[in-house]
C-alpha positions in Angstrom: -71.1 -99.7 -21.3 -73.6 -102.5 -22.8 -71.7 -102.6 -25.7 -68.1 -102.7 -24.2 -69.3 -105.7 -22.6 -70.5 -107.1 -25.7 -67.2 -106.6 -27.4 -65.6 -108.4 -24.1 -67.2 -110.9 -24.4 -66.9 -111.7 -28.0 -63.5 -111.5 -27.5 -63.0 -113.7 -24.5 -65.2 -116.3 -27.1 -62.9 -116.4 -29.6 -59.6 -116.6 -27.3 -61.2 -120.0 -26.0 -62.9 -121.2 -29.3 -61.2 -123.5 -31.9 -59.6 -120.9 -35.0 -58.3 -122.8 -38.4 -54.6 -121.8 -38.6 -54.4 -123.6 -42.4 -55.9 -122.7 -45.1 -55.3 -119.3 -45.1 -55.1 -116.7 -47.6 -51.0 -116.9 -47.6 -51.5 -120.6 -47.6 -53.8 -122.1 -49.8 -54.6 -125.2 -51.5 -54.0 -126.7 -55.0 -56.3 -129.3 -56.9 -53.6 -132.3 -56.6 -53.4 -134.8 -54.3 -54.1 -134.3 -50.3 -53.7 -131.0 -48.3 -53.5 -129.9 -45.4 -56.3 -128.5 -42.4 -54.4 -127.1 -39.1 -56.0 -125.6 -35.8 -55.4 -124.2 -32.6 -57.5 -125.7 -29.3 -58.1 -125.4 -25.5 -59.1 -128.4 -23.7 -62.7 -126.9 -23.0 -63.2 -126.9 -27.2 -64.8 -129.5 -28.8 -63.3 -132.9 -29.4 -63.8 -134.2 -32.2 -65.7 -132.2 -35.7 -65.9 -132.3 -39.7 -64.3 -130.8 -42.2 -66.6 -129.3 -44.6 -65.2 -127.1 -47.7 -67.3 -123.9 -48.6 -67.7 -121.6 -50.9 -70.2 -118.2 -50.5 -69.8 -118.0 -54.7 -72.1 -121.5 -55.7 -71.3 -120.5 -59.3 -67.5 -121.8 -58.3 -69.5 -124.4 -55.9 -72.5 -125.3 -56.0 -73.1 -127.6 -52.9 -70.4 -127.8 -49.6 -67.8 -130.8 -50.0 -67.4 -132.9 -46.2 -64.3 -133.5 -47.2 -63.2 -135.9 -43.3 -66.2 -137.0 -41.9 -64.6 -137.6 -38.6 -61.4 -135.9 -36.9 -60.3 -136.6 -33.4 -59.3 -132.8 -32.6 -57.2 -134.2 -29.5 -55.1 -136.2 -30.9 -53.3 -134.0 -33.2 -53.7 -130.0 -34.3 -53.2 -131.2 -37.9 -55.3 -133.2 -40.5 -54.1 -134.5 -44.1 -57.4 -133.5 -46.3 -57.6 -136.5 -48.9 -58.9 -135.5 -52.5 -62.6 -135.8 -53.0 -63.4 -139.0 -55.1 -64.7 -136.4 -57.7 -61.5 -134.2 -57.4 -61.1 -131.0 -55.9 -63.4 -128.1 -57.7 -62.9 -125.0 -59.9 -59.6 -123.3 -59.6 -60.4 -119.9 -57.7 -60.6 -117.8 -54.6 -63.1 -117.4 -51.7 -62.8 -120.9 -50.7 -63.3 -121.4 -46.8 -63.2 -124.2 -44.7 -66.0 -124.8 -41.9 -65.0 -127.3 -38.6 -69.1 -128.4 -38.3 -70.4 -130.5 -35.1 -70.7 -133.4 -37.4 -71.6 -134.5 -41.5 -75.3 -134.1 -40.7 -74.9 -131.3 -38.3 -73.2 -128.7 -40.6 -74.9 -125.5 -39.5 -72.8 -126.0 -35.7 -70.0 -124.1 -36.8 -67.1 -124.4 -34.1 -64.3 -123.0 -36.4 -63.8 -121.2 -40.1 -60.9 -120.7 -42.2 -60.1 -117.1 -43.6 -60.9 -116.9 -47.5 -58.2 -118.9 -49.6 -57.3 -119.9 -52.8 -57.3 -123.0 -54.7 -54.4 -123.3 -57.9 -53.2 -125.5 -60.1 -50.6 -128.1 -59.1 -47.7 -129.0 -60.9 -47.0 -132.5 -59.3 -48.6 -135.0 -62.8 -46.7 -132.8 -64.8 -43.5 -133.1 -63.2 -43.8 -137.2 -63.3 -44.7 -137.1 -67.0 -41.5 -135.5 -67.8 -39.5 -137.1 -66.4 -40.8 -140.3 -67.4 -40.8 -139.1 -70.9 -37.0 -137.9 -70.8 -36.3 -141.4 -69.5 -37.5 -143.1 -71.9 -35.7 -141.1 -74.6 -32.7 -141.6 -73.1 -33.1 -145.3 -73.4 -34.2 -145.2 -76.7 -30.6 -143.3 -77.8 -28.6 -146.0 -75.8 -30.0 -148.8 -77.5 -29.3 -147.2 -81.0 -25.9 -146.7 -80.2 -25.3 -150.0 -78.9 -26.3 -151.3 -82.3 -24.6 -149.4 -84.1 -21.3 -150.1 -82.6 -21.9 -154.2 -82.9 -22.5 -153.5 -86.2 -18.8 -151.8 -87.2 -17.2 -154.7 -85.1 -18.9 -157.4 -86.7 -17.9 -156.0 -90.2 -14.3 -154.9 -89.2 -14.0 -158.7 -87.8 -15.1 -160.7 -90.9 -12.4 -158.8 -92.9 -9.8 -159.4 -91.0 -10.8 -163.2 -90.8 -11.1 -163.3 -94.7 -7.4 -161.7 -95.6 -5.6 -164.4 -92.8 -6.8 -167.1 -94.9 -6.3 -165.4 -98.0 -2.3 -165.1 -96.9 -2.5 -168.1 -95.5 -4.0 -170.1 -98.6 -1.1 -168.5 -101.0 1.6 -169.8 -99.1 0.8 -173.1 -98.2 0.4 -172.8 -102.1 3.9 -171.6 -103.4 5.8 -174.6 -101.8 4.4 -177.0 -103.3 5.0 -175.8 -106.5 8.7 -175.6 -105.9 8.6 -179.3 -104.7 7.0 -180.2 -108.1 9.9 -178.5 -110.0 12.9 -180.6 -108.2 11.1 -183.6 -108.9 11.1 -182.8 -112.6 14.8 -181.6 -112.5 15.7 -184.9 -110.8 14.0 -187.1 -113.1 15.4 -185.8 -116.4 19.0 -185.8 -114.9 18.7 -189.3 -114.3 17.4 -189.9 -117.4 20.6 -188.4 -119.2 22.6 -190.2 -116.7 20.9 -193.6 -118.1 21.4 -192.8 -121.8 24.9 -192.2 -121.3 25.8 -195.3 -119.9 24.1 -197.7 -122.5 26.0 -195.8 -124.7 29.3 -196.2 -123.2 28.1 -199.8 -122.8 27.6 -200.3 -126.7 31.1 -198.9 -127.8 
């Protein structure tokens, strides 16, 4: 009978007492960038607590993290955990997070989280290869750019060279035939001349 009532009572505690819906073991953390705490409340809970990062194993972490010193639990059911200015620790299991009375007053435990795990995240290497596959990309335009002046510029300069090649031999060939009738002329007039003092003289 005692202990039915115990087990009542325990039970009527927890339907009325804060409970961390995120971390969980389905839904963990990773060690880049912020993440996310979530909870369920009554208006008889607490108002306001801290977010304090645990871990039973102090070979994974030594001391607890207070990772939000402050949270106004009325607000909102969610909080956006920054990183730690040390980043996040060891990547591993058995990681639990405590909603404590305050920073100083960490042994107050309204709330805990079930056991979760922290993993690797993916989001720097994501940036760096894209940035790097960018860059490539640029580097091949640029070649080809060059290299495409460079067959126009020679292609052009040939061209330019054989006009005024053409152009050179026939301003050339005129004038020669112009120098030839002059000559034809003169000697014709010449003969002309001769003959005429000749008449003259018989």
């Amino acid at each position: 009978m005692f202990s039915s009532t115990l087990v009542c009572l325990s039970l009527l505690s927890s339907a009325f007492a804060i409970q961390v819906t995120r971390p969980s073991l389905t839904q963990g953390w990773t060690n880049k960038g912020a993440q996310t705490v979530s909870w369920d409340r009554v208006s008889t809970d607490a108002t306001n607590f801290s977010v304090v990062l645990t871990n039973l194993d102090r070979k994974i972490l030594a001391t607890d993290v207070v990772l939000v010193a402050l949270v106004d639990a009325q607000s909102a059911s969610t909080v956006s955990v920054p990183e730690p200015s040390g980043g996040w620790p060891t990547i591993g299991g058995s990681y639990r997070v405590n909603l404590v009375k305050s920073s100083t007053e960490q042994t107050t435990i309204y709330a805990q989280s079930s056991e979760f795990n922290i993993t690797a995240g993916t989001g720097t290497t994501s940036g760096t290869t894209s940035g790097t596959v960018s860059t490539a990309g640029a580097a091949s335009t640029g070649t080809a750019a060059g290299t495409s002046g460079s067959k126009t510029g020679s292609t052009t300069g040939s061209t330019t060279d054989s006009s005024n090649s053409t152009t050179s031999d026939s301003q050339t060939a005129p004038n020669m035939g112009n120098g030839a009738s002059t000559t034809t002329l003169a000697a014709g007039l010449f003969t002309g001349v001769v003959a005429l003092l000749g008449a003259s003289l018989l």
